[in-house]
C-alpha positions in Angstrom: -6.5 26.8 -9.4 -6.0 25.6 -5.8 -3.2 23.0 -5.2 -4.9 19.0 -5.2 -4.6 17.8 -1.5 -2.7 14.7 -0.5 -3.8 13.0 2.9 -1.7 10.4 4.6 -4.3 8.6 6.8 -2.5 8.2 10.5 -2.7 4.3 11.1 -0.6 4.4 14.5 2.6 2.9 12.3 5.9 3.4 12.5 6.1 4.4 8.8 4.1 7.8 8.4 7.2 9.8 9.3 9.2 8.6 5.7 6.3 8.8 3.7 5.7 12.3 4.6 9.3 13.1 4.1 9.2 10.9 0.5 6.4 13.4 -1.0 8.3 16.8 1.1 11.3 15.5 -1.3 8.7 15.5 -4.6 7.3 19.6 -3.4 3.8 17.8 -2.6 2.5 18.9 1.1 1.0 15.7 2.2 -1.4 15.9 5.7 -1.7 13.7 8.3 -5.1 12.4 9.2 -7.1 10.5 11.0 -10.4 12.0 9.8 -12.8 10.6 7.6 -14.1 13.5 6.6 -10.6 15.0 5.0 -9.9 11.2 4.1 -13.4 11.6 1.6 -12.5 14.5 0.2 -8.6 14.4 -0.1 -7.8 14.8 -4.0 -5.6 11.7 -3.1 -5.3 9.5 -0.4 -2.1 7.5 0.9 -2.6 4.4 3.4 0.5 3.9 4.9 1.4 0.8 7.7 4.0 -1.3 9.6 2.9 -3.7 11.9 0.2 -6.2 12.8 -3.0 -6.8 10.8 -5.5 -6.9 13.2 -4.3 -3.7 15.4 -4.6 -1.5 12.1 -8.4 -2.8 11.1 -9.3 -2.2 14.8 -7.9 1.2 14.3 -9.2 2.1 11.0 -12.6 0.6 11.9 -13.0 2.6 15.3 -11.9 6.2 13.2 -14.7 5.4 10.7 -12.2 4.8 8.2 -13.0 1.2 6.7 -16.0 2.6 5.0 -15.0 5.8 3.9 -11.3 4.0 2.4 -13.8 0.8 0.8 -15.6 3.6 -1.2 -12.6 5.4 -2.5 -11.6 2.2 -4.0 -15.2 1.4 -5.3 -14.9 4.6 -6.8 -11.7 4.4 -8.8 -10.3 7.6 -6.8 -6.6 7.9 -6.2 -4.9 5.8 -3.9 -1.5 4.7 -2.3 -1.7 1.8 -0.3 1.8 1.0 1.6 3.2 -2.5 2.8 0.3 -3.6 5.5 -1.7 -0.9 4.0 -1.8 -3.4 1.1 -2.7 -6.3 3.2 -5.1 -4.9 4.8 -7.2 -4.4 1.3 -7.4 -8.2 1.5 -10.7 -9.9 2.7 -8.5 -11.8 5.5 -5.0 -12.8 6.9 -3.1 -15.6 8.5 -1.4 -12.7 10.9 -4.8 -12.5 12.3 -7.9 -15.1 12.0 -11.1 -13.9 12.3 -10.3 -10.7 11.5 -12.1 -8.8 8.3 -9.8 -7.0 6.0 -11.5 -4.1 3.3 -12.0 -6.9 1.1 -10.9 -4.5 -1.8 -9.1 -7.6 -3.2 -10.4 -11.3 -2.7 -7.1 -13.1 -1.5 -5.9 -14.2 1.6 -2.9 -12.4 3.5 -0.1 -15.4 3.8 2.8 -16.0 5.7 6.0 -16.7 4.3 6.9 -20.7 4.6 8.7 -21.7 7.9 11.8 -22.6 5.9 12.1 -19.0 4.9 13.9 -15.9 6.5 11.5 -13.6 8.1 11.0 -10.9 8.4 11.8 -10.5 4.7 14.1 -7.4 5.1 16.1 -5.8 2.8 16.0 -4.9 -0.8 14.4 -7.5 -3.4 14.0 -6.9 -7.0 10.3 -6.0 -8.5 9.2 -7.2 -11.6 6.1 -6.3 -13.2 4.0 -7.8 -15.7 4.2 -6.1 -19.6 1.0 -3.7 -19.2 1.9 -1.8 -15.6 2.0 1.5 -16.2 3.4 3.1 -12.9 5.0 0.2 -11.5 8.6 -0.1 -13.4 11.4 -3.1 -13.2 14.1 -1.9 -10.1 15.0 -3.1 -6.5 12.8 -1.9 -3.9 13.0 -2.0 -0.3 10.5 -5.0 1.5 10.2 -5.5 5.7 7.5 -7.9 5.7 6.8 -11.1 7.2 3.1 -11.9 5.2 2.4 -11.9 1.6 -0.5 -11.5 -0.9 0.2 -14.9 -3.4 -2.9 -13.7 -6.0 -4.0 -10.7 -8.0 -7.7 -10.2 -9.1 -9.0 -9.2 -12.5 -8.7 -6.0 -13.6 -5.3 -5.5 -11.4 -1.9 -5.5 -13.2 0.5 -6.9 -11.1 4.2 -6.2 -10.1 6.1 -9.4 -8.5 9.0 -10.7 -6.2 10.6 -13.9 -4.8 11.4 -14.3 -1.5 11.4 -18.3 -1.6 8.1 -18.3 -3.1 6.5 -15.7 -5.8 4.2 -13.1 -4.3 3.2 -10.1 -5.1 4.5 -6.7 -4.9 2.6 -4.3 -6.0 -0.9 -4.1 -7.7 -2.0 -1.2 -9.7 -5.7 0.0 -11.3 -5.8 3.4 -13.0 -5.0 5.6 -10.3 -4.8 3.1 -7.5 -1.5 1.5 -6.5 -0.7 -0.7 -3.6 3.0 -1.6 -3.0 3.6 -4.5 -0.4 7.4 -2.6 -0.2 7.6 0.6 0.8 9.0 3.2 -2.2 9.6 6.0 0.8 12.5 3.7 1.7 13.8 2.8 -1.8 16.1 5.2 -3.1 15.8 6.9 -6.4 13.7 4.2 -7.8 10.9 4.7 -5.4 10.6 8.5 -6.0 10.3 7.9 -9.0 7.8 5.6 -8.5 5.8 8.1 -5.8 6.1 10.8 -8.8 4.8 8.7 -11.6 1.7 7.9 -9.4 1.0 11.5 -7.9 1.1 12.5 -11.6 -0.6 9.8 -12.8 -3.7 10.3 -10.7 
């Protein structure tokens, strides 16, 4: 039985180093990629990102990759969405007007309120709600300066406070998108990457 393939999709961030590390740690050879061809057939699929909004659809979209990622999600395929890669499944975002995220999830991307610290960086604790099944209670590790505020139906939903409640993770079968990043959190986020590799 040939090993399931893992493909880390190479959005230009600053974060693709750690998660490849995170899932050499778990004995799982993860690939870099930036084509849409291995990204549609890859067993599972991580979507890593640190950095603007608008720079990573621009890249996505000029790769061929906003399609190909949209119809692994239609699909109910496996997926790991990381920090802006979870923003970025939102249909927009304040960091960038006019600019169309995948639209996997109907919200709008927010920014935090001026009173608040931001970047948001540091550790913050995760709660999620009673039926998550990957997602568990711990502290995780957030750098972010935007938020998702909403979670759609048929999403179960992890959350965290930084001056106002947003969201943290959301999770669907074998789809997961953390809005911290669990390459960076300890213990608690390879756990986290283990129960979702094996859960796909």
């Amino acid at each position: 039985m040939r090993p399931l393939s893992l493909a880390v999709v190479e959005t230009g961030s600053a974060n693709l180093a750690s998660v490849l590390a995170a899932f050499g740690r778990l004995g799982v050879a993860a690939v870099p990629t930036r084509d849409a061809d291995i990204v549609r057939n890859a067993d599972r699929v991580v979507l890593p990102g640190v950095g603007a909004f608008g720079d990573v659809m621009q890249r996505l979209s000029a790769r061929g990759l906003t399609e190909v990622l949209s119809e692994r999600f239609a699909a109910m395929r496996p997926i790991l969405a990381v920090c802006l890669g979870l923003q970025v499944l939102a249909r927009a975002s304040e960091e960038a007007p006019g600019v169309a995220g995948l639209g996997v999830v109907s919200g709008t991307v927010r920014r935090f309120p001026a009173s608040s610290k931001v970047p948001q960086l540091g550790w913050n604790r995760v709660e999620p709600d009673p039926s998550s099944v990957v997602v568990s209670g711990g502290h995780a590790f957030f750098a972010n300066s935007y938020y998702l505020e909403s979670v759609d139906d048929g999403w179960t939903a992890a959350w965290a406070t930084h001056d106002v409640r947003f969201v943290a993770a959301i999770e669907r079968g074998p789809q997961l998108a953390c809005q911290f990043h669990p390459e960076l959190s300890g213990p608690w986020g390879a756990s986290l990457l283990e129960r979702w590799y094996a859960s796909c």
